[in-house]
PDB file of N, CA, C and O in Angstrom:
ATOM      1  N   UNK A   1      21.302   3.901   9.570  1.00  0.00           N
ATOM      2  CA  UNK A   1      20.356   2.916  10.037  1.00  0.00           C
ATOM      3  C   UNK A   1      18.925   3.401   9.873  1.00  0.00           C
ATOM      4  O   UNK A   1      18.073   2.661   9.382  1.00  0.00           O
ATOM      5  N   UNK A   2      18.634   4.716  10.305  1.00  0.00           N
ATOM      6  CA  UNK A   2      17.208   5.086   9.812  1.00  0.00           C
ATOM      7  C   UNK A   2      17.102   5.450   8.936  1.00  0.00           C
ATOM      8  O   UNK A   2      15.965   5.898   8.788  1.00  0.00           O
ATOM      9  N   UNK A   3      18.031   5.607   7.662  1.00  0.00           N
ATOM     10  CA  UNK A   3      17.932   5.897   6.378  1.00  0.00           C
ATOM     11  C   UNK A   3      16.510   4.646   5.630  1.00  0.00           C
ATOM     12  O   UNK A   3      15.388   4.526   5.138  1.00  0.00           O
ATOM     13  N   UNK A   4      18.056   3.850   6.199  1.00  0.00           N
ATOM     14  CA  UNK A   4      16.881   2.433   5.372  1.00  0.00           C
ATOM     15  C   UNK A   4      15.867   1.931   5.953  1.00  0.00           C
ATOM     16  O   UNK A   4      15.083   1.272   5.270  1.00  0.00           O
ATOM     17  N   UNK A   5      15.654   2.097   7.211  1.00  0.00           N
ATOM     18  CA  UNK A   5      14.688   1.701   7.922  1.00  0.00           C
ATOM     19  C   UNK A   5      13.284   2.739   6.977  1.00  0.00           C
ATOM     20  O   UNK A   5      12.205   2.256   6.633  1.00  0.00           O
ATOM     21  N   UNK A   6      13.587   3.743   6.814  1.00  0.00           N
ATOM     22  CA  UNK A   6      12.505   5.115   6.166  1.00  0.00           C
ATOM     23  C   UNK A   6      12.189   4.168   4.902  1.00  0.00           C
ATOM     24  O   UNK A   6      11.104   3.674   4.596  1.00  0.00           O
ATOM     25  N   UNK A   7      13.392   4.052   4.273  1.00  0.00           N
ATOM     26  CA  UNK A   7      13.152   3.568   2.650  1.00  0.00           C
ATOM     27  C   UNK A   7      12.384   2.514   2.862  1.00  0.00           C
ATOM     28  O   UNK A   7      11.198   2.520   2.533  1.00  0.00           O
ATOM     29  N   UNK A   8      12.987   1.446   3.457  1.00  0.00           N
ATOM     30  CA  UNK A   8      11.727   0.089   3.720  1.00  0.00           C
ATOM     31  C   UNK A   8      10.309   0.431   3.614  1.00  0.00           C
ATOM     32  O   UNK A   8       9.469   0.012   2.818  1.00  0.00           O
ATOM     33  N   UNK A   9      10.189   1.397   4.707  1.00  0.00           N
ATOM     34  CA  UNK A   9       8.984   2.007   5.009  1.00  0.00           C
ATOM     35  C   UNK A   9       7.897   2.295   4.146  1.00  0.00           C
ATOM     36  O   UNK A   9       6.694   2.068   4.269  1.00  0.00           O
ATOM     37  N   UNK A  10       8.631   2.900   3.146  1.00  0.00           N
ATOM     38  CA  UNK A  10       8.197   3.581   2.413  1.00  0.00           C
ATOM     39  C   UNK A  10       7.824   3.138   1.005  1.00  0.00           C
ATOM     40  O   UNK A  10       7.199   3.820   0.193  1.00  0.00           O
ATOM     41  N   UNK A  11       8.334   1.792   0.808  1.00  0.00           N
ATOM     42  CA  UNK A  11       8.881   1.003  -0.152  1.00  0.00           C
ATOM     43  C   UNK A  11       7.157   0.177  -0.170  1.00  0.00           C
ATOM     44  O   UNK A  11       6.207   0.189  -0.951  1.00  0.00           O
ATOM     45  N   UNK A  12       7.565  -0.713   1.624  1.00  0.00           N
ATOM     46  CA  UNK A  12       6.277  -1.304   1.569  1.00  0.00           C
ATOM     47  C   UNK A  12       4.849  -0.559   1.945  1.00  0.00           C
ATOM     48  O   UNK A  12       3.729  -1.046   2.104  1.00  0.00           O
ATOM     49  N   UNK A  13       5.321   0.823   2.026  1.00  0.00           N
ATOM     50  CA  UNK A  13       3.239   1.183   2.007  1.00  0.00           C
ATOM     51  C   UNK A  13       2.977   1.541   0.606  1.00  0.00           C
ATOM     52  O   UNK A  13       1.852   1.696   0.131  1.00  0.00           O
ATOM     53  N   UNK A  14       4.344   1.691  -0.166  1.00  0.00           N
ATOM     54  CA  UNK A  14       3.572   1.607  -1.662  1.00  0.00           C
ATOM     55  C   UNK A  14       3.699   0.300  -2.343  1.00  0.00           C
ATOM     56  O   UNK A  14       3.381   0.367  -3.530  1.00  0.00           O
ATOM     57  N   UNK A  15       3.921  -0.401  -2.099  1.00  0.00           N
ATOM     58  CA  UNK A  15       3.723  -1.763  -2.517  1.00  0.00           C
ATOM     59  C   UNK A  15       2.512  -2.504  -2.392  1.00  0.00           C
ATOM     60  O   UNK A  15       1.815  -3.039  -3.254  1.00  0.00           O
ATOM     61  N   UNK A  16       2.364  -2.416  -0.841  1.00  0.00           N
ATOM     62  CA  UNK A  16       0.369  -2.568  -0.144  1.00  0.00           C
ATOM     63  C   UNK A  16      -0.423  -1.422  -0.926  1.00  0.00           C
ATOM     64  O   UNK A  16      -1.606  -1.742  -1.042  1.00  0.00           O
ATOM     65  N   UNK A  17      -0.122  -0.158  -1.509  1.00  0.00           N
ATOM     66  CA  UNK A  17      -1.427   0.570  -1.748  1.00  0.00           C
ATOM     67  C   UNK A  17      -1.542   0.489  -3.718  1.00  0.00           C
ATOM     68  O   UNK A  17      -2.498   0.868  -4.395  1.00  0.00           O
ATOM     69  N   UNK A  18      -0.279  -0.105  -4.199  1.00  0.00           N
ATOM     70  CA  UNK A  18      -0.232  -0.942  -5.587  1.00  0.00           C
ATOM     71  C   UNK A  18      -1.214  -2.060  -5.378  1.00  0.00           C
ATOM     72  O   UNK A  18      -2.331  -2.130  -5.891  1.00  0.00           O
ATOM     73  N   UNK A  19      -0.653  -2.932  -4.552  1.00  0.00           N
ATOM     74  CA  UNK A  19      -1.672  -4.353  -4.523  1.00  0.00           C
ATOM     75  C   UNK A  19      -3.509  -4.055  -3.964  1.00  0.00           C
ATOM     76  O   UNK A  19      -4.463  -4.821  -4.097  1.00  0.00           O
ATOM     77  N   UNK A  20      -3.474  -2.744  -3.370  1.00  0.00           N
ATOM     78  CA  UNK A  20      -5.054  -3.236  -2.896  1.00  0.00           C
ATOM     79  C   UNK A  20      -6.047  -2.392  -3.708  1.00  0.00           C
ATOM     80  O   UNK A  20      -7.256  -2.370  -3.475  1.00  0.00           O
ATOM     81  N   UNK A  21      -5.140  -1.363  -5.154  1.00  0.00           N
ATOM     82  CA  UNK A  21      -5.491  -0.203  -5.828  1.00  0.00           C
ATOM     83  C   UNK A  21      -5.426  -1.691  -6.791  1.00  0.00           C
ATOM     84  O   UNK A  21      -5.980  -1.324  -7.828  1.00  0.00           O
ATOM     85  N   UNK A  22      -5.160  -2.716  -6.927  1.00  0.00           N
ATOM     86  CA  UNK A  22      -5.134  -3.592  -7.793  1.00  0.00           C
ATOM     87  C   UNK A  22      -6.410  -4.285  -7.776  1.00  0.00           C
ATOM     88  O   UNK A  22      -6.922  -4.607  -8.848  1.00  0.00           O
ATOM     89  N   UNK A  23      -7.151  -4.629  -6.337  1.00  0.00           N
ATOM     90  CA  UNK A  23      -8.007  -5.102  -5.662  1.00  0.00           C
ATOM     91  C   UNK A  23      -9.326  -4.338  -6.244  1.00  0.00           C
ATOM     92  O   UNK A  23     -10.140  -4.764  -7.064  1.00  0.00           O
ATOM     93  N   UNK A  24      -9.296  -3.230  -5.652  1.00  0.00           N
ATOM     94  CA  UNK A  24     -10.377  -2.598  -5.902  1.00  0.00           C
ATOM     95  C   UNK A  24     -10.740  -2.371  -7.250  1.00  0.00           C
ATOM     96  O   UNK A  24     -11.833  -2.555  -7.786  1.00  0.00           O
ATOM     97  N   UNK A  25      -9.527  -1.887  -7.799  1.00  0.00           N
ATOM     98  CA  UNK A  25      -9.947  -1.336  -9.213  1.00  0.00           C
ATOM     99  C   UNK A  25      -9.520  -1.872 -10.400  1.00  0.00           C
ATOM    100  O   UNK A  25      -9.198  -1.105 -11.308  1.00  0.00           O
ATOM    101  N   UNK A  26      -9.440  -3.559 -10.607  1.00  0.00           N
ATOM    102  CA  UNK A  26      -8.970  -4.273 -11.491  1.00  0.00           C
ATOM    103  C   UNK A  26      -9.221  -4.082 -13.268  1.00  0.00           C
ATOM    104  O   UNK A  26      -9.076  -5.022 -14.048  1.00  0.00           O
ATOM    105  N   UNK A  27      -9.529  -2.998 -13.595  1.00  0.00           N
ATOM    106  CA  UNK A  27     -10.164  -2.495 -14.816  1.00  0.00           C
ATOM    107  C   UNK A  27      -9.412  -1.625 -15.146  1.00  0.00           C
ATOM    108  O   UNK A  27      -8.820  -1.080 -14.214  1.00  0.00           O
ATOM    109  N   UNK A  28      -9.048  -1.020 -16.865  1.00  0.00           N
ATOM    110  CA  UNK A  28      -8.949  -0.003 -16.726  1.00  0.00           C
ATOM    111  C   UNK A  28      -9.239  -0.149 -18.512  1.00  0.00           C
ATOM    112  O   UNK A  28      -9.395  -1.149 -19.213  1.00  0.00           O
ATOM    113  N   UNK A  29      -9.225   1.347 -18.851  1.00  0.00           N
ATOM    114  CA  UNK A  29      -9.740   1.631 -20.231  1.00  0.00           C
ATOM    115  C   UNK A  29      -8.936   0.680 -21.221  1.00  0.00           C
ATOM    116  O   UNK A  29      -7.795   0.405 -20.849  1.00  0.00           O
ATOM    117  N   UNK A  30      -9.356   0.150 -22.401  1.00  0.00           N
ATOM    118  CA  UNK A  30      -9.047  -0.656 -23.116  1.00  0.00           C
ATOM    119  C   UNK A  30      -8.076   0.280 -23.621  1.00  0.00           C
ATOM    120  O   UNK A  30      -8.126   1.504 -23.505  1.00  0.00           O
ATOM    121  N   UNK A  31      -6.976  -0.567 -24.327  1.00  0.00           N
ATOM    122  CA  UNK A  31      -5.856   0.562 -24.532  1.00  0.00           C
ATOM    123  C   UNK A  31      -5.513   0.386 -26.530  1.00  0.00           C
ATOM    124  O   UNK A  31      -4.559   0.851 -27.154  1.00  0.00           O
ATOM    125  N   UNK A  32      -6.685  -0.436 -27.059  1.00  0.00           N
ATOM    126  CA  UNK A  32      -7.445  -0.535 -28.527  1.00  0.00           C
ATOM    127  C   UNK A  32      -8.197   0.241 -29.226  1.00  0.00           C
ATOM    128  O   UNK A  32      -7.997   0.810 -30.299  1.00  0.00           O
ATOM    129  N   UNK A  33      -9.365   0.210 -28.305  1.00  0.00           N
ATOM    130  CA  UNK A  33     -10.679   0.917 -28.390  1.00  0.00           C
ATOM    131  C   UNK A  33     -10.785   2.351 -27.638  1.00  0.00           C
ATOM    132  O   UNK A  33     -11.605   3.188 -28.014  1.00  0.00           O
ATOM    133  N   UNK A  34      -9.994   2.558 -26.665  1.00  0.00           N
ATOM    134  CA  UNK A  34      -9.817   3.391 -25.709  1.00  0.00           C
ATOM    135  C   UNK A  34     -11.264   3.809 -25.182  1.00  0.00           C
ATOM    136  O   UNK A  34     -11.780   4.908 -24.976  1.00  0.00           O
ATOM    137  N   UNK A  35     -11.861   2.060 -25.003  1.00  0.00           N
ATOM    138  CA  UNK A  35     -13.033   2.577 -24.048  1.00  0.00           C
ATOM    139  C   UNK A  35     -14.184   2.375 -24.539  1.00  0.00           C
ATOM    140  O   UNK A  35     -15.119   1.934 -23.871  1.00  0.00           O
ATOM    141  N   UNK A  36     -14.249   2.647 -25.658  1.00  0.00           N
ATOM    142  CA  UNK A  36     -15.449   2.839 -26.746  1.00  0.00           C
ATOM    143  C   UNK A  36     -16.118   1.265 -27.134  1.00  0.00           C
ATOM    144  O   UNK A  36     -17.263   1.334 -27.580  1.00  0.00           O
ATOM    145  N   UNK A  37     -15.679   0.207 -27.043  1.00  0.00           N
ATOM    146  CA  UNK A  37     -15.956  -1.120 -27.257  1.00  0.00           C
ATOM    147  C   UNK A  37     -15.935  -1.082 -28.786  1.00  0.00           C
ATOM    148  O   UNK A  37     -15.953  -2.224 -29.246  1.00  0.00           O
ATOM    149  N   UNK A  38     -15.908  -0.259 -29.582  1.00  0.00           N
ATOM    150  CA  UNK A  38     -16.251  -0.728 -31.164  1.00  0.00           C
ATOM    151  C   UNK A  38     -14.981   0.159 -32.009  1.00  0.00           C
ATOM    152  O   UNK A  38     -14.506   1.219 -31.603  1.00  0.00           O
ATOM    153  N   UNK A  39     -14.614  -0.488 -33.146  1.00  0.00           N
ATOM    154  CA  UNK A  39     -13.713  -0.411 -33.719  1.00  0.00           C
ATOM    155  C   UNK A  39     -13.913   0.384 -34.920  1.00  0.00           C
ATOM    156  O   UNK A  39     -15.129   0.197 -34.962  1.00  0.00           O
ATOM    157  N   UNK A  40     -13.630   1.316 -36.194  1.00  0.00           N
ATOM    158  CA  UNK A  40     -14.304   1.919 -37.004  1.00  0.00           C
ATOM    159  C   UNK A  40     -13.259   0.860 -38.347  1.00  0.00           C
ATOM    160  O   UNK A  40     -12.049   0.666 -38.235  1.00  0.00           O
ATOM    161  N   UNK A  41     -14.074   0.362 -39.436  1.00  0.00           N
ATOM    162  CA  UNK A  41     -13.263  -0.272 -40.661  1.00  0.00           C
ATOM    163  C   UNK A  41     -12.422   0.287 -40.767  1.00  0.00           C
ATOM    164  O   UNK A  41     -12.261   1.317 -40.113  1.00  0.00           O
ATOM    165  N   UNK A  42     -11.476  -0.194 -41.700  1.00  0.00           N
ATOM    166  CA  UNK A  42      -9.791   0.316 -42.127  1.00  0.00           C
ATOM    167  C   UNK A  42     -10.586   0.865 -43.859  1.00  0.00           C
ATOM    168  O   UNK A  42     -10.016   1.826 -44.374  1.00  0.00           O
ATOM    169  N   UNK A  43     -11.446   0.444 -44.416  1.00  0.00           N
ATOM    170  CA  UNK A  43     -11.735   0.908 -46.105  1.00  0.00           C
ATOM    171  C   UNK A  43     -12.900   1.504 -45.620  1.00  0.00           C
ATOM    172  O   UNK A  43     -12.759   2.670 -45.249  1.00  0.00           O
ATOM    173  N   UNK A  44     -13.645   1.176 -45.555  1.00  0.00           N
ATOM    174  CA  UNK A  44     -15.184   1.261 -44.861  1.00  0.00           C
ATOM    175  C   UNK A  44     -15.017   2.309 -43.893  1.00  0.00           C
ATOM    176  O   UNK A  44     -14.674   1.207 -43.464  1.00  0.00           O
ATOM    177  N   UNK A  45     -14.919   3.085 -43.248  1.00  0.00           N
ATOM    178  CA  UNK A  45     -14.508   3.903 -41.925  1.00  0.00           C
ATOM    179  C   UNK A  45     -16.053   4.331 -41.511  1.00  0.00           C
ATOM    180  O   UNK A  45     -16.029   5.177 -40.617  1.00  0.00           O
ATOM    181  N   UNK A  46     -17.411   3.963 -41.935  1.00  0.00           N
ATOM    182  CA  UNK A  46     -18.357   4.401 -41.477  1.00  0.00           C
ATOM    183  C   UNK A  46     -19.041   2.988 -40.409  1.00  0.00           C
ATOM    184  O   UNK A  46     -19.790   3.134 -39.444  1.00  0.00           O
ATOM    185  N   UNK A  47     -18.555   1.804 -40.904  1.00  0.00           N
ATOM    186  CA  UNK A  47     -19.102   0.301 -40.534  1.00  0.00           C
ATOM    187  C   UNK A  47     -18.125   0.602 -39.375  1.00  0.00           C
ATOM    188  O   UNK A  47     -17.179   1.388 -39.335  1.00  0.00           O
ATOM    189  N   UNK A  48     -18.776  -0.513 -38.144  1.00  0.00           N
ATOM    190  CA  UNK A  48     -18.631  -0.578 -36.952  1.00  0.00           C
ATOM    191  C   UNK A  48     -18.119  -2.238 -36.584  1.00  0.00           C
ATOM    192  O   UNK A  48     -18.875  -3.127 -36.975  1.00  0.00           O
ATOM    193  N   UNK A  49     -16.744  -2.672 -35.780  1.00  0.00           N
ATOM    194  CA  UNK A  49     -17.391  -3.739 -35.352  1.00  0.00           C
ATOM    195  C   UNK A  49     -16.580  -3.981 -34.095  1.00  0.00           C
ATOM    196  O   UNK A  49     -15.668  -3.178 -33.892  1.00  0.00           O
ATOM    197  N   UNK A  50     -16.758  -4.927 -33.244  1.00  0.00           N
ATOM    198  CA  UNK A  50     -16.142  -5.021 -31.320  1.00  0.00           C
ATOM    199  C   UNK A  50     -14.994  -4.848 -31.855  1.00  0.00           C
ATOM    200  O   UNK A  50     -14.644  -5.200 -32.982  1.00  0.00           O
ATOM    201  N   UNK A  51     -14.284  -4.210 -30.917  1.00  0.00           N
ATOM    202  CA  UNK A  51     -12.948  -4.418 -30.263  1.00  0.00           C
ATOM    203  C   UNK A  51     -12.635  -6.126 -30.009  1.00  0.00           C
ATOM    204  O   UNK A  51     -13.147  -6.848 -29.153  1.00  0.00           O
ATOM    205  N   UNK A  52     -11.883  -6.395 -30.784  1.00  0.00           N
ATOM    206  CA  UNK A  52     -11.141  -7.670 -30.737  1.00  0.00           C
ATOM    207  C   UNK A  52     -10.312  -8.400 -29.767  1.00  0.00           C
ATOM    208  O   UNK A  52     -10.334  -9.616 -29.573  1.00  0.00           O
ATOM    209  N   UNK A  53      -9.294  -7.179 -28.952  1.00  0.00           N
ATOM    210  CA  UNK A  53      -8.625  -6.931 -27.591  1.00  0.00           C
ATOM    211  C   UNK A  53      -9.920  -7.204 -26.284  1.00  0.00           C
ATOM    212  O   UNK A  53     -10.102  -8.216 -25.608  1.00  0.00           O
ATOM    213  N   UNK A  54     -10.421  -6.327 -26.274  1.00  0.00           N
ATOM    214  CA  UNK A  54     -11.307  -6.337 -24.918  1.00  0.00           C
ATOM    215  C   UNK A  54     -12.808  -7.124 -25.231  1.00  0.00           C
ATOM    216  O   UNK A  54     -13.610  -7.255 -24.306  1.00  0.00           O
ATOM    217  N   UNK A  55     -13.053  -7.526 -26.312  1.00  0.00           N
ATOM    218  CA  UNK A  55     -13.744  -8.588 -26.659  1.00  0.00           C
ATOM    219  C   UNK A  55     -15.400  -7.393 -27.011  1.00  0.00           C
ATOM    220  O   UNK A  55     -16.504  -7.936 -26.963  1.00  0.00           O
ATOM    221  N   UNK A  56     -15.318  -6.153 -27.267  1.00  0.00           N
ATOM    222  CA  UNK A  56     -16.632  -5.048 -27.044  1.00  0.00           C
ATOM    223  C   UNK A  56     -17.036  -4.700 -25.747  1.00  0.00           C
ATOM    224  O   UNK A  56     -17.964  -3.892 -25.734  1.00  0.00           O
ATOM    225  N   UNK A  57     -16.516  -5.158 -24.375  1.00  0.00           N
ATOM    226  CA  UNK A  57     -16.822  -4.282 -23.079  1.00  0.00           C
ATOM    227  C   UNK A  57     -16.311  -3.185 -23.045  1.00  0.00           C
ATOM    228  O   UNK A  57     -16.605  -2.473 -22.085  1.00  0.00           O
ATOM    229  N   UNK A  58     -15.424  -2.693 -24.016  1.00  0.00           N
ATOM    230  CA  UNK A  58     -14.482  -1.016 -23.400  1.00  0.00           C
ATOM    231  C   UNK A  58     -13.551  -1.346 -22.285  1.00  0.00           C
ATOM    232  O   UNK A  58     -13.021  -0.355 -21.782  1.00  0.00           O
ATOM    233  N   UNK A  59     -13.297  -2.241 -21.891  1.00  0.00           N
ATOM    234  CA  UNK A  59     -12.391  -2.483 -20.793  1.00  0.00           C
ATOM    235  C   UNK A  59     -11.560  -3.860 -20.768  1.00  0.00           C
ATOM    236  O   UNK A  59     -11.929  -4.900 -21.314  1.00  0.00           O
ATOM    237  N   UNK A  60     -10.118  -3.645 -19.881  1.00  0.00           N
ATOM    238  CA  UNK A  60      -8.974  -4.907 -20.335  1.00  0.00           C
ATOM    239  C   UNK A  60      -8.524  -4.910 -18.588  1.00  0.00           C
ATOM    240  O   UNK A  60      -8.692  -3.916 -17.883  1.00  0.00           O
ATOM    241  N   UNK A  61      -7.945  -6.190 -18.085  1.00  0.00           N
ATOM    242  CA  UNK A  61      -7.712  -6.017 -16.702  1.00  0.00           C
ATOM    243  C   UNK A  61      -6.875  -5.340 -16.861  1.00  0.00           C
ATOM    244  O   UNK A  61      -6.653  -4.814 -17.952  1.00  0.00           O
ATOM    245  N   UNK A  62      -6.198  -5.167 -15.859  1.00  0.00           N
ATOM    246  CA  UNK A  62      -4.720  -4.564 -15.652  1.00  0.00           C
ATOM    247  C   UNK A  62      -3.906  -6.054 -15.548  1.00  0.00           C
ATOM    248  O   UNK A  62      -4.371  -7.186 -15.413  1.00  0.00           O
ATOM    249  N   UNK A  63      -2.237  -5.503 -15.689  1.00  0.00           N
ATOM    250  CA  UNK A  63      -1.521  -6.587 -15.809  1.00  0.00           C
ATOM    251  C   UNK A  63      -1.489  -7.097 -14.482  1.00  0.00           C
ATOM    252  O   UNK A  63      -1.856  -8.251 -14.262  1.00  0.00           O
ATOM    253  N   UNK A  64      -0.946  -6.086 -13.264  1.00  0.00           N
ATOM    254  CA  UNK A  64      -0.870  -6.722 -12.312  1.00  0.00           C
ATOM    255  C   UNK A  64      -1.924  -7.341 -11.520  1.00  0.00           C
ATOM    256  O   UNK A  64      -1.638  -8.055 -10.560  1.00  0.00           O
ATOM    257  N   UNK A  65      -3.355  -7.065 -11.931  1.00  0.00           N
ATOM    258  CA  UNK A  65      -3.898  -7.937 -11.286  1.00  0.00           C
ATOM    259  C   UNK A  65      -4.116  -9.489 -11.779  1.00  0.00           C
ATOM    260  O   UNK A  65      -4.634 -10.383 -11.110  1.00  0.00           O
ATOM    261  N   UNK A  66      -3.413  -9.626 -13.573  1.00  0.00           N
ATOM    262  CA  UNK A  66      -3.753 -10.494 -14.106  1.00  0.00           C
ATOM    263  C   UNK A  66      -2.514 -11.565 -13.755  1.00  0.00           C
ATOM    264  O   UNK A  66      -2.717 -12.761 -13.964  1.00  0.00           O
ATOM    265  N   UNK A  67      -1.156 -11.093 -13.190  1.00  0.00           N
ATOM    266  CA  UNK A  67       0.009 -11.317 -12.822  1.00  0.00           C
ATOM    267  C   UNK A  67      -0.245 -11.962 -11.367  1.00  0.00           C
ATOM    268  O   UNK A  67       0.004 -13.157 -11.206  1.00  0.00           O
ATOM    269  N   UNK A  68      -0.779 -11.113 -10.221  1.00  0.00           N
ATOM    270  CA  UNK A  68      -1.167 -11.776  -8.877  1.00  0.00           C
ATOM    271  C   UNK A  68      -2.197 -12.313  -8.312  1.00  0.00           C
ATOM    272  O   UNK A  68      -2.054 -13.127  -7.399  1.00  0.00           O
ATOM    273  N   UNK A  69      -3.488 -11.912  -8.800  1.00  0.00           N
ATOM    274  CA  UNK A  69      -4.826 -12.344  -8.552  1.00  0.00           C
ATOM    275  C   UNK A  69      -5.053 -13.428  -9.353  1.00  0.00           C
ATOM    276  O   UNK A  69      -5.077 -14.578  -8.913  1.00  0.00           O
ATOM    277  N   UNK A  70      -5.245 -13.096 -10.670  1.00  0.00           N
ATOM    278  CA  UNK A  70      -6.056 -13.474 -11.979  1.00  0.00           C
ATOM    279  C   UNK A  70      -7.659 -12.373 -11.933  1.00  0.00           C
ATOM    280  O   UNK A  70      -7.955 -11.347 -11.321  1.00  0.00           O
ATOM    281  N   UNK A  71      -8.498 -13.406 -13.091  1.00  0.00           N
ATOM    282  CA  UNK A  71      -9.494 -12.418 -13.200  1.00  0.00           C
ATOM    283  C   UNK A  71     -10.353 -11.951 -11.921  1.00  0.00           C
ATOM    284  O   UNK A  71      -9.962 -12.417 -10.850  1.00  0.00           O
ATOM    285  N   UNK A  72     -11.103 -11.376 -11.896  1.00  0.00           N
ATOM    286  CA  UNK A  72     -11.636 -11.170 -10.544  1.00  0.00           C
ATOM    287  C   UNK A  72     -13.454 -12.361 -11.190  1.00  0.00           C
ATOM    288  O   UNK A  72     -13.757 -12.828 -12.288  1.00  0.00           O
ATOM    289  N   UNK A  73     -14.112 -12.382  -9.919  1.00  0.00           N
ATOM    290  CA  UNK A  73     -15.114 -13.418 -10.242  1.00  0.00           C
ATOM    291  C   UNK A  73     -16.453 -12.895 -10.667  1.00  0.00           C
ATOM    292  O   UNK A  73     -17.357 -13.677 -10.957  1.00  0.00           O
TER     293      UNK A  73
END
């Protein structure tokens, strides 16, 4: 009985500190650009142009906040 009572426990304070680590920090490094916002040519390798994925900010939400929130405002 206090086995599972622990596991519950334990289950939901990482579930609340997933969702509010979702809250706070809805960003994370573009996983394209890895951050950098700009892309280097495929022939050309000296020409520059945005990241296509994260649109040139260096950054992509995370899924789960894009899954429970949406974007932030």
């Amino acid at each position: 009985m206090e086995g599972g009572l622990i596991t519950f426990l334990l289950v939901s304070i990482s579930i609340v500190g997933y969702i509010g680590s979702l809250w706070i920090n809805p960003w994370v490094k573009c996983s394209r650009c890895d951050g950098k916002s700009r892309k280097r040519g495929a022939i050309f390798s000296y020409s520059l142009r945005l990241c296509s994925k994260c649109g040139g900010n260096g950054r992509q939400l995370r899924f789960g906040r894009r899954l429970f929130f949406g974007p932030p405002r």
